[in-house]
C-alpha positions as a Markdown table, in Angstrom:
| # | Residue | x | y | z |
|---|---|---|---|---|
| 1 | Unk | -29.5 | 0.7 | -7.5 |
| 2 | Unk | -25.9 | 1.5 | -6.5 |
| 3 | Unk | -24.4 | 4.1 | -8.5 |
| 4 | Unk | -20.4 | 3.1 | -9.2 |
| 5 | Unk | -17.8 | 5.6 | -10.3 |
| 6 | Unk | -14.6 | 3.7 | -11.8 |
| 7 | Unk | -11.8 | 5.6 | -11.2 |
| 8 | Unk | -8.6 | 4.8 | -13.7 |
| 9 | Unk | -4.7 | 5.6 | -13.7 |
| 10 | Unk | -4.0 | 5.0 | -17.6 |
| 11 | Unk | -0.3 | 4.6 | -16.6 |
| 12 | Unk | -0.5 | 2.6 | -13.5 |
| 13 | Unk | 2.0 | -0.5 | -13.5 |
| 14 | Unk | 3.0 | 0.5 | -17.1 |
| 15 | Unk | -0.5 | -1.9 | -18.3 |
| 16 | Unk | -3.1 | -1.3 | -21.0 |
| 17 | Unk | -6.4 | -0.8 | -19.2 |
| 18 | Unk | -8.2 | -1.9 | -22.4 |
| 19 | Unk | -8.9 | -5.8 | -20.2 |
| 20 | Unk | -10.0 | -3.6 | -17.5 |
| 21 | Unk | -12.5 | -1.9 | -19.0 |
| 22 | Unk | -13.8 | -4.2 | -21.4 |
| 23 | Unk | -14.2 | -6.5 | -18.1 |
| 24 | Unk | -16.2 | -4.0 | -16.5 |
| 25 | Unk | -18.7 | -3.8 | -19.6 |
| 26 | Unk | -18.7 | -7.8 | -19.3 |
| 27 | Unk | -19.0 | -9.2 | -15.9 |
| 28 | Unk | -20.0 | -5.9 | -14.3 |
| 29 | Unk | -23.9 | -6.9 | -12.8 |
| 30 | Unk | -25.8 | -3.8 | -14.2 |
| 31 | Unk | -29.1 | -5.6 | -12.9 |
| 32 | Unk | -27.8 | -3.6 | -9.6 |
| 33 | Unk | -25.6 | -0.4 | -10.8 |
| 34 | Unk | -25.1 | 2.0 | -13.2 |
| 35 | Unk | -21.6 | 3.3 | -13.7 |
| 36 | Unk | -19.1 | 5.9 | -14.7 |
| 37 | Unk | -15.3 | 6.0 | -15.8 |
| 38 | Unk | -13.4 | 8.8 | -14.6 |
| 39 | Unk | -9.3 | 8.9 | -16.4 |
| 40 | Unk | -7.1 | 11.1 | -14.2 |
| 41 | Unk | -4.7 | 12.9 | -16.1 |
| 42 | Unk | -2.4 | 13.8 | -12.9 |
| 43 | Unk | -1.2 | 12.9 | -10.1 |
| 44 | Unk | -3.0 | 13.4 | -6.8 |
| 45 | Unk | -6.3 | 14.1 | -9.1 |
| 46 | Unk | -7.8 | 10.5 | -7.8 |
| 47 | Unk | -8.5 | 12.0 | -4.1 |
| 48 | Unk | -10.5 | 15.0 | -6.0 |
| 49 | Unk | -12.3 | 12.8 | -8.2 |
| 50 | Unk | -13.3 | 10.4 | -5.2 |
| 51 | Unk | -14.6 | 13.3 | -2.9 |
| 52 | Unk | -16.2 | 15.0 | -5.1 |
| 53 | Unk | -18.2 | 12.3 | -7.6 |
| 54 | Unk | -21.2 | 11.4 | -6.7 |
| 55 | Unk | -21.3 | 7.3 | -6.3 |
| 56 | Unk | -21.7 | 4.8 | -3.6 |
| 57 | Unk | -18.6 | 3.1 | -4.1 |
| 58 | Unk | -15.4 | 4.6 | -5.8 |
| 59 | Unk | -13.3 | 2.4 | -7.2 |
| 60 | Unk | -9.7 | 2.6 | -8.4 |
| 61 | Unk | -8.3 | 1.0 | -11.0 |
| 62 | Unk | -4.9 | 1.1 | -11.0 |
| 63 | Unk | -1.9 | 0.3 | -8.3 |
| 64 | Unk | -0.8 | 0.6 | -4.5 |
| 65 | Unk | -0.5 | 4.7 | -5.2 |
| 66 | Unk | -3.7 | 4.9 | -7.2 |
| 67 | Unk | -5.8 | 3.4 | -4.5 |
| 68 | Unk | -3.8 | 5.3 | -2.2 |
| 69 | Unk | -5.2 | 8.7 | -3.4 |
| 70 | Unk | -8.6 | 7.0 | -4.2 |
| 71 | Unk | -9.1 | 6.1 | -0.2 |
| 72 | Unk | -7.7 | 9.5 | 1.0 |
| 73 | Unk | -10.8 | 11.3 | -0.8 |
| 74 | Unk | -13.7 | 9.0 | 0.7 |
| 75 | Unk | -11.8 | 9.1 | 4.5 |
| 76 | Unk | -14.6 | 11.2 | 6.6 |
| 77 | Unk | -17.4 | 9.8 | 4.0 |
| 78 | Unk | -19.9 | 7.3 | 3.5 |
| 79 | Unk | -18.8 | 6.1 | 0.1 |
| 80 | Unk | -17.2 | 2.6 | 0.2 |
| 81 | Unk | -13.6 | 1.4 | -2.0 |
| 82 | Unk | -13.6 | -0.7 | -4.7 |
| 83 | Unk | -10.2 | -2.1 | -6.0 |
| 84 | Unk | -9.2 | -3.4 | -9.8 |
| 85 | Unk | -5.8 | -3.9 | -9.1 |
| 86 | Unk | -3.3 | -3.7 | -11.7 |
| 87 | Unk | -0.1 | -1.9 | -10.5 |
| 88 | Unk | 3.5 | -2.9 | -10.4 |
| 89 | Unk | 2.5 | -4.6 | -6.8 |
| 90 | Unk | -1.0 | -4.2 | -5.8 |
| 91 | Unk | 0.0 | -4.8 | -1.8 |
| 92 | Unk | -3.4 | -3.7 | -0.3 |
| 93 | Unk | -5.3 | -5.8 | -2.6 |
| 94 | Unk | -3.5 | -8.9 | -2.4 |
| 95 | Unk | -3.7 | -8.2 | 0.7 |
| 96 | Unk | -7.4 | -8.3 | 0.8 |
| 97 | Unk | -7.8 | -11.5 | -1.4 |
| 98 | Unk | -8.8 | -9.2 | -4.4 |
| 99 | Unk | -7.6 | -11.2 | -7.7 |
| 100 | Unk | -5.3 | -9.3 | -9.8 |
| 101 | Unk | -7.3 | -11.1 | -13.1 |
| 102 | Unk | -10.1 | -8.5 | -14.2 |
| 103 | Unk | -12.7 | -10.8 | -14.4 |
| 104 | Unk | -12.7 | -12.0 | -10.7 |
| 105 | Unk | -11.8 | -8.3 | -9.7 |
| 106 | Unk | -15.0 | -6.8 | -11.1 |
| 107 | Unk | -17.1 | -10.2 | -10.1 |
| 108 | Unk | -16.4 | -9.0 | -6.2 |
| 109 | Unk | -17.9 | -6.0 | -7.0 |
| 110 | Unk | -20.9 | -7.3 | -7.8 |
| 111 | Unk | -21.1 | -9.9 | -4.8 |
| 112 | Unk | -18.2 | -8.7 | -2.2 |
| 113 | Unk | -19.2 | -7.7 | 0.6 |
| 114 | Unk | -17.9 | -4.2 | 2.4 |
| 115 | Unk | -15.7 | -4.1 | 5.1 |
| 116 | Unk | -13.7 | -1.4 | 7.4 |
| 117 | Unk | -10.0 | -1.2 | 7.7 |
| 118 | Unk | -7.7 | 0.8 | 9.7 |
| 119 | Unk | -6.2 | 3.9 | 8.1 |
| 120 | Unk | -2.2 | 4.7 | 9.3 |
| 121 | Unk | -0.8 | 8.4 | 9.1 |
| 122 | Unk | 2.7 | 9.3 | 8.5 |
| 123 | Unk | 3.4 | 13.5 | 10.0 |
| 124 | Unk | -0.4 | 13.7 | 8.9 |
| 125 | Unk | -0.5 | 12.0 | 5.5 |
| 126 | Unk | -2.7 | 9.0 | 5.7 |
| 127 | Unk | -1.7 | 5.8 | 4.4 |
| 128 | Unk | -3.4 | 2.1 | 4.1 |
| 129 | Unk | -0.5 | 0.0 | 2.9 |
| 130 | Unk | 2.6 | 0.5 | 4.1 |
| 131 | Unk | 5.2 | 3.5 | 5.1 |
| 132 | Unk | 8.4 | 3.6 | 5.8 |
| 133 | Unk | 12.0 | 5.5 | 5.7 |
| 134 | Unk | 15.9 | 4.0 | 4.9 |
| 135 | Unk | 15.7 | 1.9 | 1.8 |
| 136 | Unk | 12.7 | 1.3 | 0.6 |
| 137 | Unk | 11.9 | 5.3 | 0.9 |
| 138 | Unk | 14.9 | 6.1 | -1.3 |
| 139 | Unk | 13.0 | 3.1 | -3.8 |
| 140 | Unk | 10.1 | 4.6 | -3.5 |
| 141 | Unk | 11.7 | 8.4 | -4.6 |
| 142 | Unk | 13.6 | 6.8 | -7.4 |
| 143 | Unk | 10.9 | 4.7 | -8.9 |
| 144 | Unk | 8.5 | 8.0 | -8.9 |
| 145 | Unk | 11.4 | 9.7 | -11.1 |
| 146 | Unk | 11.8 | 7.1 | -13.5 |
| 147 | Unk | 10.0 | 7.1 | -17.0 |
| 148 | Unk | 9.1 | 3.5 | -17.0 |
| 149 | Unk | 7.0 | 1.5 | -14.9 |
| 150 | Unk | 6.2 | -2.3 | -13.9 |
| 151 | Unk | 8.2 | -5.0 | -11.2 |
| 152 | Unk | 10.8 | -5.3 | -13.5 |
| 153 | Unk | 11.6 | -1.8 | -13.3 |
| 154 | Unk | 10.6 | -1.5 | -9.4 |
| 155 | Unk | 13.4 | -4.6 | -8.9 |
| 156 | Unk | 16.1 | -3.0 | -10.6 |
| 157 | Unk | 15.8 | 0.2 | -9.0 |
| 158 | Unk | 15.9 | -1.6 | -5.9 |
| 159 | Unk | 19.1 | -3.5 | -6.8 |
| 160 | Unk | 20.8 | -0.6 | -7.5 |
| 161 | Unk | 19.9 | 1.4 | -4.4 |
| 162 | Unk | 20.8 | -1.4 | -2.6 |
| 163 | Unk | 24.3 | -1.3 | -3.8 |
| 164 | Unk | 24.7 | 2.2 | -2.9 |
| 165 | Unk | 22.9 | 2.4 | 0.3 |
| 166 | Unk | 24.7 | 3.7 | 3.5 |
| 167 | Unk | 23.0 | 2.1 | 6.8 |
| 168 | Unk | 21.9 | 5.2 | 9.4 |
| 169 | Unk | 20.9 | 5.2 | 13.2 |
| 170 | Unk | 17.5 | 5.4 | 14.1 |
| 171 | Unk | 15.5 | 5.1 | 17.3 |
| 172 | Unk | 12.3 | 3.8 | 17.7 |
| 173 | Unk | 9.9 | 4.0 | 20.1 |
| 174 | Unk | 6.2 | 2.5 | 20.2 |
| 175 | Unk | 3.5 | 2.7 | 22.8 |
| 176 | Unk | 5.5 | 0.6 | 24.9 |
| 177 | Unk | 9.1 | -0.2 | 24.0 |
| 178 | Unk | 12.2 | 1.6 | 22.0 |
| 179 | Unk | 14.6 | 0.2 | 20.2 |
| 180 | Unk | 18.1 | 1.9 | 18.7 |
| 181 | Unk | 20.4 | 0.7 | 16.1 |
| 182 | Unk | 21.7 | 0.7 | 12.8 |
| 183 | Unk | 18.9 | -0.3 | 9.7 |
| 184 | Unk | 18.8 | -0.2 | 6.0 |
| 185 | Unk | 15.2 | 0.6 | 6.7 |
| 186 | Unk | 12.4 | 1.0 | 8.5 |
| 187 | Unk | 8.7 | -0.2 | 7.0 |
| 188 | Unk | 5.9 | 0.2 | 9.0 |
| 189 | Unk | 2.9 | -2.4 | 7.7 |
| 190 | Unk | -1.0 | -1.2 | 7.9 |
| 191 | Unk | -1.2 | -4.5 | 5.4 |
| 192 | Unk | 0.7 | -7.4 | 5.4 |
| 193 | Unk | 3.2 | -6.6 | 2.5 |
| 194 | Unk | 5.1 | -4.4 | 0.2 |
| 195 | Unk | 3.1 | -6.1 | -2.8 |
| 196 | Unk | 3.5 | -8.7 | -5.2 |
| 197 | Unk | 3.3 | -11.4 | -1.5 |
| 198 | Unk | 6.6 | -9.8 | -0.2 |
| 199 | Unk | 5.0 | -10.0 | 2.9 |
| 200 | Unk | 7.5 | -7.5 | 5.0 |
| 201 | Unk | 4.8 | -7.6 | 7.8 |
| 202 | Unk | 3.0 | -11.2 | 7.8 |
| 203 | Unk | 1.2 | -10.4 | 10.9 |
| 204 | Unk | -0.6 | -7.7 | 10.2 |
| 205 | Unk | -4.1 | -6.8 | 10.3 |
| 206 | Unk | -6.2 | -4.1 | 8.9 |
| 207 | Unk | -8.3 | -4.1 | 11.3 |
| 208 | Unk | -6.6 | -4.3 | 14.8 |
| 209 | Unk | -6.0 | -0.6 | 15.2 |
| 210 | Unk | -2.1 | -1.6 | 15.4 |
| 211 | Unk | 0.7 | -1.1 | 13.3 |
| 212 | Unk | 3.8 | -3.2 | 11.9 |
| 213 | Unk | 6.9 | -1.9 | 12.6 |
| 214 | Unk | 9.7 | -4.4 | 10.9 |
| 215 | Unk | 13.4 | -3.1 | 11.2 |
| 216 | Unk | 15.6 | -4.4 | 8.8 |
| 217 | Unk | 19.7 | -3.9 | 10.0 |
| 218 | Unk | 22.7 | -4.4 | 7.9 |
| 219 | Unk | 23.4 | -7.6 | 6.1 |
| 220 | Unk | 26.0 | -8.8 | 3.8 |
| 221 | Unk | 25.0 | -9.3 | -0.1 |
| 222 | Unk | 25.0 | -12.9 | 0.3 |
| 223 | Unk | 22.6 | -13.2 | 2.3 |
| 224 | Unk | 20.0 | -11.7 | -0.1 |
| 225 | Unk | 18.7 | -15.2 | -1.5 |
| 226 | Unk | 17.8 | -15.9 | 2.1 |
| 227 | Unk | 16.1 | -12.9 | 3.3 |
| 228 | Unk | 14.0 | -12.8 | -0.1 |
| 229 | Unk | 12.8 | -16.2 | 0.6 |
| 230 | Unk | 12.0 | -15.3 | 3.5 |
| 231 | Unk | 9.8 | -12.7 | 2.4 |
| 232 | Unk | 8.0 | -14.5 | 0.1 |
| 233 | Unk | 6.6 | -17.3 | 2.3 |
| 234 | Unk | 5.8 | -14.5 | 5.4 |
| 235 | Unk | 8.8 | -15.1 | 7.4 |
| 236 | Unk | 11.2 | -12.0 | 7.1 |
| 237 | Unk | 10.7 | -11.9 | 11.0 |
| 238 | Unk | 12.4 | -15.1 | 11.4 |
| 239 | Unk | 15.8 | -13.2 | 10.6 |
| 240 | Unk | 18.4 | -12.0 | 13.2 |
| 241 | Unk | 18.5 | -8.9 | 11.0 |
| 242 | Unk | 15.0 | -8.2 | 11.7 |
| 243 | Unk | 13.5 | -6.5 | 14.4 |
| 244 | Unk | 9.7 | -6.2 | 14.4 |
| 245 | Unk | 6.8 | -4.1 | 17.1 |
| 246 | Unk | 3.3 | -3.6 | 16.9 |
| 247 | Unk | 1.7 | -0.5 | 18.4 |
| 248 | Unk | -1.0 | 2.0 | 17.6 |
| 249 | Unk | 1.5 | 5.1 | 17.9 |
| 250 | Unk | 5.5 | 4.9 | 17.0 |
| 251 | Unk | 7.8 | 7.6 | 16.4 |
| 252 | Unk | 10.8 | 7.5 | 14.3 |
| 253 | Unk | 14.4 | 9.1 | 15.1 |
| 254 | Unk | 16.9 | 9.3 | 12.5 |
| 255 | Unk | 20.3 | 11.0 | 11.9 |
| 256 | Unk | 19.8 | 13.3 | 8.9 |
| 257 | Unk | 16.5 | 14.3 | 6.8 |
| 258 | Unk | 15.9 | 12.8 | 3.9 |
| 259 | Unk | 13.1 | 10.5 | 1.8 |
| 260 | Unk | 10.0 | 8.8 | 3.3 |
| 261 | Unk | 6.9 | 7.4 | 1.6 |
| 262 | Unk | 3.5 | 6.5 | 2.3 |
| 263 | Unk | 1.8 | 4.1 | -0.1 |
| 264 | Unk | 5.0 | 4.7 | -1.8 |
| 265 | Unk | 4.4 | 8.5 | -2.7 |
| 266 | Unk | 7.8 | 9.6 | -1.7 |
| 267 | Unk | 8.3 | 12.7 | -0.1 |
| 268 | Unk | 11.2 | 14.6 | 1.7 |
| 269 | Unk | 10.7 | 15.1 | 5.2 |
| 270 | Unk | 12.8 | 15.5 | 9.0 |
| 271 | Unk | 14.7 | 13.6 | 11.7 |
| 272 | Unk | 11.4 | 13.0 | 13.6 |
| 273 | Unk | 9.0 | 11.1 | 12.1 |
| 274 | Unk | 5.3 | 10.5 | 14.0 |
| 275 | Unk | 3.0 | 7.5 | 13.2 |
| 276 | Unk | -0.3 | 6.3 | 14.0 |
| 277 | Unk | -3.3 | 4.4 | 13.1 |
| 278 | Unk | -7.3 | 5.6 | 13.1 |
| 279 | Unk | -9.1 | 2.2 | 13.6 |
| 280 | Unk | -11.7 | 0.9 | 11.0 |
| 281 | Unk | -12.2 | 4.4 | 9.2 |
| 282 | Unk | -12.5 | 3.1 | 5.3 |
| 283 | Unk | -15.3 | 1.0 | 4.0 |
| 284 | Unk | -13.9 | -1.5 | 0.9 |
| 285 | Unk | -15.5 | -4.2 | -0.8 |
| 286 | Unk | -13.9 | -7.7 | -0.1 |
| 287 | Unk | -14.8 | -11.4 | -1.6 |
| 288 | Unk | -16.9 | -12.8 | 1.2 |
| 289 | Unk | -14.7 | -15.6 | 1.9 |
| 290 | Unk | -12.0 | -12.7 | 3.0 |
| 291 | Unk | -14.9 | -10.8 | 5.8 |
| 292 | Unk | -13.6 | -11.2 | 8.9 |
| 293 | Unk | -10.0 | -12.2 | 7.9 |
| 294 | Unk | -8.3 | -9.1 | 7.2 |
């Protein structure tokens, strides 16, 4: 019988997780597990929780950062992930083709079936979505500051960074090219997207040992309407303000220090910035129809 430890950010995504649990107590097979809920009551507490419970699968209820800190404590383990998403953008579940409604979320517990995914690191700190620097980094700082939560929030503090955003010089270098130039920002894909299908890096695989490196340069306001679209049907490479690489190792050189995130935990860091990927390290539970398509 698999024992399941639940864990759950009460404030992820600014959401009640009173459908979440009562879907667990519903649709959860207890013919094959027992469970647990574990609430964390601060942040980073997840990882701790997830090393140190004793389950067979860990899962997180909550968004991007929750299942962030989840994955970090079962890296080196044989415990397997389990997502209920229900953040502001749930990127690496949507990118896994694990539904966002609690029913069908808990129902791939009970008949998924486990895969393993790459895990990216960022100066040492491991992420399994996406991390970057520019833009979205300064999003990502701002958005952890603010009081509320939810893509309504997420958008506007984008909007308004946006506005006041000053372009800087990077250089990039991968396993086996460089590139220098100006860019709003720099995200570098493990998934496929930022999260709610704004796929920044459609071609991106969690399993390839490889990551997605998309370069986003200046471009005037009116072109946001384009872009966007672009972004939500997988094509934001098909820009001429986009640059993209893939490669297991990149480093990242930029004028001043300043924000980055990972999994969009901001943090402050230097000019040089080291990336690379540790192929298929994390086990997760997937719907069956995803195995093999990740």
């Amino acid at each position: 019988m698999r024992r399941i430890a639940f864990i759950v950010n009460p404030i992820s995504g600014g959401k009640d997780k009173k459908d979440v649990l009562a879907a667990i107590g519903r649709y959860l097979d207890l013919t094959d597990c027992s469970y647990e809920v574990l609430p964390t009551r601060r942040a980073g507490e997840g990882t701790f929780l997830a090393r140190e419970v004793d389950a067979d699968v860990v899962v997180a209820v909550g968004g991007d950062g929750t299942v962030s800190e989840v994955a970090r404590g079962l890296l080196g383990s044989t415990k397997v992930l389990g997502i209920l998403p229900c953040g502001s953008g749930d990127g690496l579940a949507l990118h896994l083709g694990i539904s966002r409604n609690p029913a069908q979320a808990v129902k791939t517990l009970n008949a998924g079936q486990v895969a393993r995914i790459d895990a990216g690191k960022l100066d040492g700190r491991p992420f399994f979505c996406t991390a970057g620097v520019g833009l979205d980094a300064a999003v990502s700082l701002d958005f952890a500051r603010s009081s509320r939560r939810g893509l309504n929030t997420y958008i506007t503090t984008a909007w308004e960074d946006w506005k006041h955003r000053v372009p800087e010089q990077y250089v990039v270098e991968t396993d086996t090219e460089a590139w220098a130039g100006e860019a709003l920002f720099i995200t570098v894909g493990n998934a496929n997207q930022w999260g709610n299908e704004a796929r920044i890096a459609p071609r991106a695989s969690l399993c390839d040992g490889l990551l997605d490196v998309t370069v986003v340069q200046p471009f005037p306001i009116w072109e946001i309407p384009d872009l966007a679209a672009r972004l939500m049907v997988g094509k934001a490479e098909t820009s001429h303000h986009v640059r993209t690489f893939r490669s297991a190792h990149v480093h990242i050189h930029r004028e001043r220090p300043g924000a980055a995130h990972a999994d969009g935990d901001p943090f402050e860091t230097g000019v040089d910035l080291n990336l690379s990927v540790s192929k298929g390290v994390l086990q997760v539970i997937v719907p069956a129809s995803k195995l093999g398509k990740i």
